[in-house]
BABA-245865 format. One record per residue (C-alpha): x, y, z. Coordinates in steps of 0.05 Angstrom, whole numbers. Each point is the difference from the previous one (the first is absolute). Layout:
BABA-245865
X,Y,Z
...
//
This chain:
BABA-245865
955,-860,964
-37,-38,58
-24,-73,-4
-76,19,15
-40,-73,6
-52,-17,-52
-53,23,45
20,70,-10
3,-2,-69
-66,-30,-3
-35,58,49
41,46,-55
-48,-41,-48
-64,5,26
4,77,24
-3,16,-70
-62,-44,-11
-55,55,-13
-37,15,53
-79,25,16
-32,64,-22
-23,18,72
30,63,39
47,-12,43
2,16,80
11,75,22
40,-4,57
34,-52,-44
6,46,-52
23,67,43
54,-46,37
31,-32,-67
22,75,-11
77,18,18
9,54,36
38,58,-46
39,68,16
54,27,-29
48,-48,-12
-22,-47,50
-35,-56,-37
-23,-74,12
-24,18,65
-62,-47,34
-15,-44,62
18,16,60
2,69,-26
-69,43,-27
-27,69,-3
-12,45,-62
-34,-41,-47
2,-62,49
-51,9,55
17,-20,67
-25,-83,-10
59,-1,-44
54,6,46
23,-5,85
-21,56,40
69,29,9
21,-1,-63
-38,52,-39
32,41,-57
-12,78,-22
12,25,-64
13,74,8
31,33,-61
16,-55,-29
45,-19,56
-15,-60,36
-3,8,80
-25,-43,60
-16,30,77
27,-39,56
-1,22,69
-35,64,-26
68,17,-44
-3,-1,-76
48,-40,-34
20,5,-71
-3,-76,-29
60,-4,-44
2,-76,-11
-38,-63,20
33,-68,-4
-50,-55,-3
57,-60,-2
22,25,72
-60,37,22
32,63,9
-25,73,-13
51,66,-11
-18,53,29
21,77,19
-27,52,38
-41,47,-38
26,59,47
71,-16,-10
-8,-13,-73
35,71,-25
13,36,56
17,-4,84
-56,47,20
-64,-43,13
-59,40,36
8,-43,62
60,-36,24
-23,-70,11
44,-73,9
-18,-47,-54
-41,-56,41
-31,-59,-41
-56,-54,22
45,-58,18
-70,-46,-23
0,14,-66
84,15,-14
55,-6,31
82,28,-23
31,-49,-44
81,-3,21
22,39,-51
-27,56,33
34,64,56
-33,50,27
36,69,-13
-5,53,64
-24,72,-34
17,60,49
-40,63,11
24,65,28
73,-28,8
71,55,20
8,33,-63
81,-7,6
-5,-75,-11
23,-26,-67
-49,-45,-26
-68,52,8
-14,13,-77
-79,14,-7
-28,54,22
-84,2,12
-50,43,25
-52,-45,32
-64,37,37
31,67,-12
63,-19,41
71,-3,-40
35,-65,20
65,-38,-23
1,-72,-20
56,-51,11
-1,-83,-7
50,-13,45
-31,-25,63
65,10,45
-16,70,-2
-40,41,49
-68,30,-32
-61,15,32
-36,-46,-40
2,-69,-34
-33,-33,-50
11,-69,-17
-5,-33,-85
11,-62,-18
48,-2,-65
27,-59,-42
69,-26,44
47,10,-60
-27,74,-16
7,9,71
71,-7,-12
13,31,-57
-25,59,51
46,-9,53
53,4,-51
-29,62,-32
-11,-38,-61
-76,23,-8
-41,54,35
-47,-9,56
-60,23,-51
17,-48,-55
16,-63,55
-68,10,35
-31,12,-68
25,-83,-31
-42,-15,54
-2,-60,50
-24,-77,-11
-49,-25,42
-28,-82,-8
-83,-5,5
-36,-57,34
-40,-61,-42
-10,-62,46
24,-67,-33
-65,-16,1
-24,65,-34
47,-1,-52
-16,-81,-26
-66,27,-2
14,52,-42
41,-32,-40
-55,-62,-17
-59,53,-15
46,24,-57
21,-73,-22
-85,-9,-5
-8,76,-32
-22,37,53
33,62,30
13,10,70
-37,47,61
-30,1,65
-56,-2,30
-24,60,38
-48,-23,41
55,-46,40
66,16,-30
15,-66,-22
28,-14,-73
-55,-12,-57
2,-28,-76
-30,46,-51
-20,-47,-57
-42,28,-63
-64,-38,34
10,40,67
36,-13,55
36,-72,26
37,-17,68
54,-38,-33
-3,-11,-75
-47,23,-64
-37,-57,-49
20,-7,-68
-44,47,-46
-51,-44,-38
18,-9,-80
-40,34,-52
-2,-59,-57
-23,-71,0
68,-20,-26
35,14,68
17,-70,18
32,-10,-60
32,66,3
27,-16,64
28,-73,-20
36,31,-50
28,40,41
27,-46,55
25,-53,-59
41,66,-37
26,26,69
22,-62,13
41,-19,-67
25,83,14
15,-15,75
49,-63,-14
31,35,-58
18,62,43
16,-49,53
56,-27,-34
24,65,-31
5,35,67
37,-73,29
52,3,-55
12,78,9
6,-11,77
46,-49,-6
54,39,-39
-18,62,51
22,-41,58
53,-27,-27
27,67,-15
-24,29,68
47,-57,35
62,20,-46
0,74,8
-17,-10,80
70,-32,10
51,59,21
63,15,-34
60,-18,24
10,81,3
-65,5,41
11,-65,44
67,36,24
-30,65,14
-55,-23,40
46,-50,39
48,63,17
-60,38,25
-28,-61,46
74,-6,26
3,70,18
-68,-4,42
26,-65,38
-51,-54,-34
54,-53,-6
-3,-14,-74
69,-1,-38
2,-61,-41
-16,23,-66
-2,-58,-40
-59,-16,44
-33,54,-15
-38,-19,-68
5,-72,13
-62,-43,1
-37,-9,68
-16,-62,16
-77,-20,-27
-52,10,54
-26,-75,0
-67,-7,-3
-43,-25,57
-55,-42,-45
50,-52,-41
60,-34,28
32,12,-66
40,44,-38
-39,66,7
5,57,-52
58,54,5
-29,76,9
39,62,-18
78,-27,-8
31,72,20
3,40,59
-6,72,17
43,26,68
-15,-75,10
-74,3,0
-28,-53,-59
-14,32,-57
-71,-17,-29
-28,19,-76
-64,43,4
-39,-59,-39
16,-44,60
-34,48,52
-55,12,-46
-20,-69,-5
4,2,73
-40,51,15
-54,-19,-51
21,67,-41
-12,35,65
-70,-15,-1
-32,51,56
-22,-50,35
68,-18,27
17,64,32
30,-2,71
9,71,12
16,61,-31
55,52,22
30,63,-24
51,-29,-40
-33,-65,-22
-55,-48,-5
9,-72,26
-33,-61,-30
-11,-68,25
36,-55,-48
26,-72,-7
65,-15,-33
-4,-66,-47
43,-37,48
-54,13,52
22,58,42
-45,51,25
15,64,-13
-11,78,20
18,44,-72
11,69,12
-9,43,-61
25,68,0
-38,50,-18
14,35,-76
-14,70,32
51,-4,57
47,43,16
68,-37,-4
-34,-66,9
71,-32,-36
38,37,64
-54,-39,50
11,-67,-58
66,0,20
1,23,68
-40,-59,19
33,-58,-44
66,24,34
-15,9,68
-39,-71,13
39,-42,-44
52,21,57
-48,-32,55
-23,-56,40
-46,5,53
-62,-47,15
-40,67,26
17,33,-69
-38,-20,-77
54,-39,-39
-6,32,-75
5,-60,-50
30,44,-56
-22,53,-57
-2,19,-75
60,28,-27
-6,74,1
-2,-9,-81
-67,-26,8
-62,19,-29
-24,19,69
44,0,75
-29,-56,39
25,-26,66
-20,-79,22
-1,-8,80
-29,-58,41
-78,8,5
-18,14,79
-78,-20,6
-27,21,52
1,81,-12
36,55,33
-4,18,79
-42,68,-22
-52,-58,-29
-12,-31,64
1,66,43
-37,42,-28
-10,-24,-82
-44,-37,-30
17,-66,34
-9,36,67
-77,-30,18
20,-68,-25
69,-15,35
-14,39,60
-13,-65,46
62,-26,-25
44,63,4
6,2,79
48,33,41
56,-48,-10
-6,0,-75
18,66,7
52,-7,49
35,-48,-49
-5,43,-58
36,62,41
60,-49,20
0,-30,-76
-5,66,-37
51,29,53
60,-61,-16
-14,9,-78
12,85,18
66,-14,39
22,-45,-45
-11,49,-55
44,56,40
59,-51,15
-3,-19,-71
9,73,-13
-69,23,-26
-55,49,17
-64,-37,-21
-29,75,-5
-73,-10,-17
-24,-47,69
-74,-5,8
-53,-53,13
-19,-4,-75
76,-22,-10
-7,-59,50
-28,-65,-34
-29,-52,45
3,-78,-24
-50,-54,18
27,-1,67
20,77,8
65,-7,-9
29,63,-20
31,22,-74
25,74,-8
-16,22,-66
17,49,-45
71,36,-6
-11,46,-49
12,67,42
60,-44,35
73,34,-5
66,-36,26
50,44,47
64,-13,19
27,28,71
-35,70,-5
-47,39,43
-51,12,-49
-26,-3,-80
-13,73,-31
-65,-5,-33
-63,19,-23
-52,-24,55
-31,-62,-30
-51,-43,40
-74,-12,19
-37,51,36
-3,-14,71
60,-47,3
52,54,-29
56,23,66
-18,70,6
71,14,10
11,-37,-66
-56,42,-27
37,72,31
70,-8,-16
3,-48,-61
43,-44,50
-6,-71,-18
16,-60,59
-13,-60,18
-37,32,57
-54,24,-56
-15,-68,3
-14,-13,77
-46,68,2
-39,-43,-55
-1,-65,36
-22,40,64
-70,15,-46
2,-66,-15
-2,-24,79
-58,49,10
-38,-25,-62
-3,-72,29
-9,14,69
-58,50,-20
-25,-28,-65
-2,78,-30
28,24,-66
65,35,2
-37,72,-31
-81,5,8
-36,57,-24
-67,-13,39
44,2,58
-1,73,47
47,42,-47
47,-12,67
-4,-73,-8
5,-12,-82
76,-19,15
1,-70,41
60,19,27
-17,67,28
-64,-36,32
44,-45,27
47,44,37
-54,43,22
-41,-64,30
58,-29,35
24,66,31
-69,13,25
-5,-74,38
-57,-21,-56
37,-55,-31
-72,-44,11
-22,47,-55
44,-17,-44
5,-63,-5
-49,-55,-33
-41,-32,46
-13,-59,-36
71,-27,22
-17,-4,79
34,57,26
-53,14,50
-13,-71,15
75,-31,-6
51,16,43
55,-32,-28
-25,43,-67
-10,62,36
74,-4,19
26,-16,-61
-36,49,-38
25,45,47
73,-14,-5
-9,2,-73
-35,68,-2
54,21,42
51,-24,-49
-36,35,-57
5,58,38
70,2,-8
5,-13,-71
-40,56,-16
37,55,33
10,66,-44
73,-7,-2
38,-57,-22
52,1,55
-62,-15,54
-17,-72,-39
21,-66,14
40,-36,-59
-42,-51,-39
43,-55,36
-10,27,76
-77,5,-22
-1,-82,-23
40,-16,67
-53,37,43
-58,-34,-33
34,-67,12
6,24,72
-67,13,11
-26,-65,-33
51,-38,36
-8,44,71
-43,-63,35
18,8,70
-29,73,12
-57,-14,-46
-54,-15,51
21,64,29
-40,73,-16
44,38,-44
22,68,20
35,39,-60
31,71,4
17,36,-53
41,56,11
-13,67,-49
22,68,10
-24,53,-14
-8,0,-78
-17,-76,20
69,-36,-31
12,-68,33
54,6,53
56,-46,3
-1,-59,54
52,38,39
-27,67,6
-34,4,71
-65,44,2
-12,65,23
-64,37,18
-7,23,-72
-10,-69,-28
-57,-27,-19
-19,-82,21
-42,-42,-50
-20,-57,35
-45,-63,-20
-35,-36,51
//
């Protein structure tokens, strides 16, 4: 199916020549078993336990076997494992106290360790009530839990005397508030959760395999080992010795008959792509049928196209930046006006999405560095098989930036059709990471001399234009955090990633399912299902606090007070401590031109992340007040006195409303 090069077909070759009598390894031997319970099967590194002792696998990620049903403990809570995903590193899991019934022995949140998981997207927590008024019309379990009778509800708006918070799959989670499923059977499909293997970890891995080893650690340091069968190697194992004298032969033989094989295959696999791509091109062309229903629906949300004979025509051919000549024409068809590329195309690009091209990796997709044949650099997003409607966030995204043009947002080159073998989207490749990278990622050490105060400053006035922009245009980006902002060579912003995104048109709010990243999501979003474009400056506010602090926006080894950013950050600027707060290494205690604007800016994050929308600034009076303070010269030699005004359940006060001797002064000196 693939076009492997001869060299694999070779190493196919000579791991079949007979190898040497002697006994191999043990820990070689004990790790090149699979973990096996129930019907989880296929199971090894990072994972061990069972028959895989603990050099087999990370730390963190032991399994159980406990009648025959496969569990692991995190955070002291057992978790049934219900699938594990090694494509996108993910692991399924439920609570083995909620697995049949509401009535665990101790009512506990679910809590995870944020340094060896972390929530893919896909994911909501659900709000389980104990003790709630028995007259309200969504209790339905009854439990008896340390001798004392208790009702249960899941809907968090009402008033019990106790909560427990589960994570549960986002579209089960639905299906619940529409009393499509029961609270038992959602909590028992489980929640996804996405384990960490460094880049680094996982090449390694993958070449001790390619040499016939099989992966662990070592326990004396934690660091990742090679098990070959002649013990242990840091990086790779040697070829096992040959048993005959005849090997050289044997192996010649080999290389000359994988070769004739290879270039026969070759050519096969050529001709039968050709005809596939051929065929992938005609059926990506709409219909005229289609081509007028998706025109009607891009009039109705006011993105300008009604020319529908321009619709399916060709686009003109991207020239090519090596020849002066005629360069080739890509993908003659276009898709809500986005180019339309075959699958072969981006797999060529991509190098077959070798492993070692992989940008990043989200909850809907993997993206993977590639170069077109007429020499464009690419970022391929690949949607994930196992996501839940990943053709809704397919076309979500096609349609919505195919409708823009702004230099602060990623321009997306095109797509396959949604015929395709797989759903791919092409944007323009942004290489120098994402803001999280340089904060606090794993660029952080390296770019920290060169990611100063006004570096930052920029990227809060860039990322702020591309936001506005997005509300005037009539969208609510939805999903705003640091990992979303990509950074060129000369960190210039690019807002990424519009897969959560939803157009409105002149209403107060979006009824929906909260969707979001922990830590960034409004809480008033989060309470009342109540969708703005002020969901959007609550997460740019954790954004502000993230680069003026350098702190991720939820942090488990925080005080349990302090795991939200933006908590901490209320908290510290209420209390006159924004010098703890904020990251010394940009000269806040040694600039004063910094110290004020990091103070204005704190300030202005303040606002955004009031509790109720109302209290915020729009996205446009937030990129006007950032230009104001960058462009305030004449008082900036001046110590900066700031008061913000809360009351009593400490809401930001308008400008007009005079103080009283209730209210509460935050000042920064």
């Amino acid at each position: 199916m693939y076009n492997f090069p001869c060299s694999y077909f070779i190493l196919l070759i000579l791991i079949k020549i007979p190898t040497c009598l002697c006994t191999d390894d043990a820990q070689y031997k004990h790790c090149n078993k699979e973990f096996v319970c129930g019907d989880l099967r296929h199971i090894k590194y990072p994972f061990w336990g069972e028959n895989r002792p603990n050099y087999c696998g990370k730390l963190a990620y032991k399994l159980n076997c406990v009648n025959n049903i496969p569990t692991i403990e995190i955070k002291s809570l057992n978790y049934r494992v219900i699938q594990v995903n090694y494509y996108v590193h993910t692991i399924t899991l439920a609570r083995m106290d909620y697995s049949d019934k509401l009535c665990p022995s101790r009512l506990v949140n679910t809590t995870i360790d944020f340094t060896s998981f972390n929530y893919t997207s896909g994911t909501r927590n659900l709000t389980v009530g104990y003790g709630c008024p028995l007259n309200m019309s969504h209790v339905e379990y009854n439990c008896t839990i340390n001798n004392t009778k208790t009702n249960v509800t899941y809907d968090p708006s009402m008033l019990c005397k106790q909560y427990v918070v589960v994570p549960a799959f986002e579209n089960v989670a639905s299906d619940l508030d529409q009393n499509r499923t029961s609270l038992v059977d959602a909590l028992g499909k489980g929640f996804e959760l996405k384990w960490f293997v460094s880049d680094v970890e996982s090449e390694q891995c993958k070449n001790c395999i390619g040499s016939g080893g099989t992966c662990g650690v070592n326990t004396s340091n934690n660091s990742f080992i090679c098990y070959c069968y002649n013990g242990p190697s840091l990086s790779v194992c040697d070829k096992r010795p040959g048993s005959s004298k005849n090997d050289s032969l044997t192996i010649a033989l080999a290389i000359v008959g994988a070769v004739i094989a290879g270039a026969t295959i070759g050519w096969g696999i050529f001709v039968c792509r050709q005809r596939r791509r051929r065929r992938a091109i005609k059926e990506a062309t709409p219909t005229k049928t289609e081509s007028k229903a998706i025109l009607n629906k891009l009039s109705n949300k006011g993105l300008g196209i009604s020319d529908t004979s321009n619709f399916t025509s060709s686009i003109p051919p991207y020239p090519s930046p090596k020849t002066s000549g005629t360069s080739k024409e890509f993908g003659k068809s276009t898709y809500f006006g986005a180019q339309v590329f075959t699958y072969q195309e981006l797999e060529v690009a991509t190098d077959n999405f070798n492993d070692s091209r992989e940008l990043g990796d989200g909850g809907f997709g993997t993206v993977y560095y590639g170069k077109l044949l007429d020499g464009r650099e690419v970022a391929v997003k690949r949607l994930h098989e196992n996501s839940f409607r990943r053709m809704e966030q397919f076309m979500n995204e096609v349609r919505i930036l195919t409708g823009l043009d702004h230099e602060n947002l990623v321009k997306l080159y095109g797509c396959t059709s949604k015929r395709s073998k797989e759903l791919l989207l092409v944007y323009e490749y942004i290489p120098n990471g994402t803001v999280a990278d340089h904060l606090h990622g794993k660029l952080a050490n390296s770019s920290s001399s060169l990611f100063s105060w006004s570096v930052r400053f920029n990227i809060a006035i860039q990322t702020a234009d591309a936001l506005a922009y997005l509300h005037e245009s009539g969208i609510i980006h939805r999903d705003v955090k640091t990992t979303n902002i990509l950074l060129d060579k000369s960190f210039r912003v690019k807002v990424a990633d519009f897969g959560l995104s939803r157009l409105f048109e002149n209403v107060t709010h979006v009824s929906t399912a909260p969707q979001g990243t922990p830590g960034y999501v409004d809480p008033e979003y989060y309470q009342c299902y109540h969708l703005t474009d002020k969901s959007d400056v609550y997460s740019f506010g954790v954004v502000l606090i993230e680069l003026i602090s350098s702190l991720q926006a939820v942090d488990t080894n925080r005080h349990r007070l302090d795991i939200n950013l933006s908590n901490m950050a209320i908290t510290k600027i209420q209390n006159h401590k924004l010098d703890e707060l904020v990251d010394k290494s940009i000269g806040f205690e040694t600039n004063g031109l910094v110290r004020r604007s990091t103070a204005l800016v704190a300030e202005l994050a303040f606002r955004c992340l009031q509790q109720q929308k109302d209290m915020r600034p729009t996205m446009k009076e937030v990129a006007e007040i950032l230009r104001e303070i960058r462009n305030d010269d004449s008082d900036a030699t001046k110590p900066v006195v700031l008061d913000i005004l809360v009351d009593e359940d400490c809401l930001l006060k308008d400008d007009n409303t005079e103080p009283t001797s209730s209210d509460h002064g935050i000042k920064f000196f």
